[in-house]
N, C-alpha and C positions, 0 to 999 in steps of 0.2 A: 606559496608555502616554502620553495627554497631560496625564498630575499631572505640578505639576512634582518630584514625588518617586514614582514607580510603585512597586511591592511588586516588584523582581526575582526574589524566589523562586519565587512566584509564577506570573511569566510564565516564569520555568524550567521549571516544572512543567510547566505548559501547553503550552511545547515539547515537551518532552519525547515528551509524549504524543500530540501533533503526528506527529512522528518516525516514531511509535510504526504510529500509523493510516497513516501513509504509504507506508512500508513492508509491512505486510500489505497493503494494498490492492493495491501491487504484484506482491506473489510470489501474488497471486491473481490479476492480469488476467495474468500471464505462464504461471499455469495453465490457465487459460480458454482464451488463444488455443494451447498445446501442444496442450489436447485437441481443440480445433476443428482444426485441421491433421490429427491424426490421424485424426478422422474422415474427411477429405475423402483423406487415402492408404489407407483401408480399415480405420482404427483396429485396427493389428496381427492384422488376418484375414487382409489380403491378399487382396483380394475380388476 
């Protein structure tokens, strides 16, 4: 990023795949905290 000519593809890719991890990382803390919540209502026992 500081040439004064960068390889754009390059950091396309790299985004890319940025994106990529950021997203999974997400729909998994969003899994994490569903099953934590569940637990604490009796994780579908109904305890």
């Amino acid at each position: 990023m500081k040439k004064s000519d960068p390889d754009m593809s390059r950091i396309q890719k790299l985004m890319k795949k940025y994106v990529k991890v950021v997203a999974i990382q997400t729909v998994i803390q969003f899994a994490i905290i569903f099953i934590m919540a569940e637990f604490t209502k009796g994780f579908f026992l109904n305890l």
